[in-house]
C-alpha positions as CSV (number, residue, x, y, z in Angstrom):
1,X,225.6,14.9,47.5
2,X,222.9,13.9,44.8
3,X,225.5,14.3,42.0
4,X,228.2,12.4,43.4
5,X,225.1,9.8,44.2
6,X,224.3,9.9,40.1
7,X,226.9,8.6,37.7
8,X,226.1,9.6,34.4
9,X,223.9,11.7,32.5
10,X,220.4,12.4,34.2
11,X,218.2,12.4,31.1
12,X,219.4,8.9,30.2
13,X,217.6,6.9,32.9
14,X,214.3,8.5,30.7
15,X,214.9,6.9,27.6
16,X,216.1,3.7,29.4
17,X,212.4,3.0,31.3
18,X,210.8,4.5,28.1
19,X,212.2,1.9,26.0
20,X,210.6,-1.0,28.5
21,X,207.5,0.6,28.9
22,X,207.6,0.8,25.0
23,X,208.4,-3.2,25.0
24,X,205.8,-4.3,27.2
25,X,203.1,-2.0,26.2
26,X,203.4,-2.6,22.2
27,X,203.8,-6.4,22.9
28,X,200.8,-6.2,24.6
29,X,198.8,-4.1,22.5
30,X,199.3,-6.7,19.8
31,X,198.9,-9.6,22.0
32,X,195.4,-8.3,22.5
33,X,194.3,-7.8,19.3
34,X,195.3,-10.7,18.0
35,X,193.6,-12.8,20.8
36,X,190.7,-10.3,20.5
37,X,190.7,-10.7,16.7
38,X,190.9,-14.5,16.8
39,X,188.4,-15.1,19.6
40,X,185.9,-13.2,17.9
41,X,186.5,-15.8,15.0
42,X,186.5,-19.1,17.5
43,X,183.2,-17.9,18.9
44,X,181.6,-17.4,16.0
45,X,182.5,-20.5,14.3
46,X,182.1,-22.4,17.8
47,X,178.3,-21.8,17.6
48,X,178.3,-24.2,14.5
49,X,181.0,-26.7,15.0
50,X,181.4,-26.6,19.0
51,X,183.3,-29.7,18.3
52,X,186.7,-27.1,16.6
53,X,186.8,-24.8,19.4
54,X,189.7,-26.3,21.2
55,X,191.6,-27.0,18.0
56,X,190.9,-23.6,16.6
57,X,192.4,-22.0,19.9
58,X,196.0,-21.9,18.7
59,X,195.9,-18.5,17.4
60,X,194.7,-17.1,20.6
61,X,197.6,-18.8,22.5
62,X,200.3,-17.7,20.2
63,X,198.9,-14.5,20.3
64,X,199.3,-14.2,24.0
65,X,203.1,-15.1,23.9
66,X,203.8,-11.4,22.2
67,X,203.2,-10.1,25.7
68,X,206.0,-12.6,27.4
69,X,208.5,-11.3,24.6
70,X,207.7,-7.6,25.8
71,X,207.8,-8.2,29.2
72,X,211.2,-10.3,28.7
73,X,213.1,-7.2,26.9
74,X,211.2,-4.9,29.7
75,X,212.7,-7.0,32.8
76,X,216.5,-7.2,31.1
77,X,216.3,-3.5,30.6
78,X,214.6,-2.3,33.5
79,X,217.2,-4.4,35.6
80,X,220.3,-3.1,33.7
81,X,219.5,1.0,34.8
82,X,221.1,1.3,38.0
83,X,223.2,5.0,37.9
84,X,224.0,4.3,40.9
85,X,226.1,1.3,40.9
86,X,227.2,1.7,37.3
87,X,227.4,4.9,35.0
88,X,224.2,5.6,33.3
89,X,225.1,7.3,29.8
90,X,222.7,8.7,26.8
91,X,224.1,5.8,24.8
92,X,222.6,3.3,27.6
93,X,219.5,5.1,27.2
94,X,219.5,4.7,23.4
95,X,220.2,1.5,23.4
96,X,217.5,0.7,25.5
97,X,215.1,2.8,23.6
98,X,216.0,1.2,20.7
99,X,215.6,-2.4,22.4
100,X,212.3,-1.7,23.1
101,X,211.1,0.0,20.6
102,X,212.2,-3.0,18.8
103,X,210.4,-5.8,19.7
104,X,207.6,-3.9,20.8
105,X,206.4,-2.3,17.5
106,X,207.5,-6.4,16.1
107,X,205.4,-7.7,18.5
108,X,202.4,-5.1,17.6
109,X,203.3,-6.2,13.8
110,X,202.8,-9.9,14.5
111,X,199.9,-9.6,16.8
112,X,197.7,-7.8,14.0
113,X,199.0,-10.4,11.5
114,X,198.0,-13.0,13.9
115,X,194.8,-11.9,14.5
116,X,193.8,-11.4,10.9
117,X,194.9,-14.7,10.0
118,X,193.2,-16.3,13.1
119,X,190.2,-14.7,12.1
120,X,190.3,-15.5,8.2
121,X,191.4,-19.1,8.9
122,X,188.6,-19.8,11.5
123,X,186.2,-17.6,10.0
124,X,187.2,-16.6,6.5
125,X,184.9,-13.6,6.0
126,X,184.7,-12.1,2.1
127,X,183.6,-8.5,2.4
128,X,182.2,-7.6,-1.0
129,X,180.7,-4.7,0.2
130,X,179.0,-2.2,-2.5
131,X,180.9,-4.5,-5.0
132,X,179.5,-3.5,-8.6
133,X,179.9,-5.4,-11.7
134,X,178.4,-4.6,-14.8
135,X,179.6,-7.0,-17.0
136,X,179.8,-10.3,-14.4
137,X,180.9,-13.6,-16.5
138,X,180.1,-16.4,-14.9
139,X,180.9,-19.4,-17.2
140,X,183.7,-20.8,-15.2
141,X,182.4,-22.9,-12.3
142,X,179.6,-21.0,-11.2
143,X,177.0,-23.4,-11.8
144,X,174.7,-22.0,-9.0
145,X,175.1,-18.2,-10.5
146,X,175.0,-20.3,-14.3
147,X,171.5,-21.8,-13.7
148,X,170.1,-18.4,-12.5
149,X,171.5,-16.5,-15.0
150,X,169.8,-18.8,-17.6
151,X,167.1,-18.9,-16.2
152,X,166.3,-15.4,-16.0
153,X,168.5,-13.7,-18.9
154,X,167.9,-17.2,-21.1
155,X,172.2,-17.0,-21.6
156,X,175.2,-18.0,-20.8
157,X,175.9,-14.6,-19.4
158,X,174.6,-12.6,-16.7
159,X,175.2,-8.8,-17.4
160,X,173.7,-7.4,-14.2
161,X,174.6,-4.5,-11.6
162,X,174.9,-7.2,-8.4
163,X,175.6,-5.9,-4.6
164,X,177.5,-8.0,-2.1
165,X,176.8,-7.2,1.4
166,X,178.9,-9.2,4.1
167,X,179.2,-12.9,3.1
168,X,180.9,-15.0,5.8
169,X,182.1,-18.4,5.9
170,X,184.1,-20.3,7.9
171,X,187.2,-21.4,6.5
172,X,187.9,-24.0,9.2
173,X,184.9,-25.6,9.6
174,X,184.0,-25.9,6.4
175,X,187.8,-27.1,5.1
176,X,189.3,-29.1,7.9
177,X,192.6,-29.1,5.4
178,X,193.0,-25.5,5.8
179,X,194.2,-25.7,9.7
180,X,197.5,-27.1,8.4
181,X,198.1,-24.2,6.5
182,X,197.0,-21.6,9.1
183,X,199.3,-23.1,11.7
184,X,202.0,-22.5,9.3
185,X,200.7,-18.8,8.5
186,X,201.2,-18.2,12.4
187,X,204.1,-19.7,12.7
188,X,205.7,-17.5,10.3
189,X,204.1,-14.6,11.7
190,X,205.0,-15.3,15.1
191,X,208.5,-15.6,14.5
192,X,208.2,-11.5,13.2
193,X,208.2,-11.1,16.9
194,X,210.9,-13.4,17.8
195,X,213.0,-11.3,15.6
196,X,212.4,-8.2,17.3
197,X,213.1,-10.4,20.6
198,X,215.9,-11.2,19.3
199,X,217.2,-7.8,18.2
200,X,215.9,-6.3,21.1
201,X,218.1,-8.6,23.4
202,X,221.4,-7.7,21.5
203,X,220.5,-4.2,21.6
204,X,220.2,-4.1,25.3
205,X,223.5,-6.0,25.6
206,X,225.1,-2.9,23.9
207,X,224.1,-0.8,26.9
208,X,227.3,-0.3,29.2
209,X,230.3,-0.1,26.5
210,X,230.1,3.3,25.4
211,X,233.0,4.0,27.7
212,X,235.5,2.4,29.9
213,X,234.5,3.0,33.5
């Protein structure tokens, strides 16, 4: 009785839900690192310049979108494995997989991009940590470094061992300009995940013509 009830191979339907959980899970994964990643940024630069926390948002909201891309390719397959209406193959479960797999690890892709670049354009941090230099010329528009330098080596060179430790500064607020640029920086790496959407969609429309029922 349950085989007659089950058209099609019964490992299929495996890689069919594995490919949507893959979708929605990967989408969200990067959907919350970059809004993780980014809010970190808006917070800290809000406690300076409370007045660019609104405006410096953007890269928390299209970091949240990655999850509606995920849960989009999740719904279309999860909907389309029914073995008992329509044959289920190991082709319709690859071609799920695949879907999923797809704009899931895209999504993950742009949502780290995102957040980096949320972060660095809010809050562009410059991690010179344990950076050495032994032979540090400074003669081209360092005046601050210049006038130290002659002051205590008496030259226009500062040969020195120097350690950077952490040096943050906030892009945004100090270089309103810069948020044009950003915005197009996301834009660019939000559409990494419209690809995979995009890919993942056709995919899942393969699913159903390995064979003439």
């Amino acid at each position: 009785m349950s085989s007659t009830a089950f058209s099609g191979d019964e490992t299929a339907p495996f890689f069919g839900f594995l490919g949507a959980a893959a979708a929605l899970v990967f989408s969200c994964m990067g959907a919350a690192y970059g809004t993780a990643k980014s809010g970190v940024g808006v917070a800290s630069m809000g406690v300076m310049r409370p007045e660019l926390v609104m405006k410096s948002i953007v890269p928390v909201v299209m970091a949240g979108v990655l999850g509606i891309y995920g849960l989009i390719i999740a719904v279309i397959i999860s909907t389309g494995i029914n073995p008992k209406a329509k044959s289920y193959y190991l082709f319709d479960g690859y071609a799920h997989l695949s879907s999923g797999l797809s704009c899931g690890l895209a999504g993950l892709s742009a949502g780290m991009a995102i957040g980096i670049v949320g972060d660095a354009g809010v809050r562009m941090r410059m991690y010179l940590n344990h950076f050495y230099s032994q032979a540090l010329d400074i003669d081209e528009g360092k005046a601050s470094f210049q006038s130290f330098s002659n002051v205590i080596m008496g030259s226009d060179k500062f040969n020195a061992v120097i350690g950077f430790t952490s040096v943050g500064h906030r892009a945004n607020a100090q270089q309103p300009k810069l948020f044009v640029g950003m915005i197009l920086i996301l834009i660019f790496a939000e559409a990494l995940a419209l690809y995979g959407l995009i890919v993942g969609i056709i995919l899942s429309s393969r699913a159903g013509q390995s064979r003439a029922d």
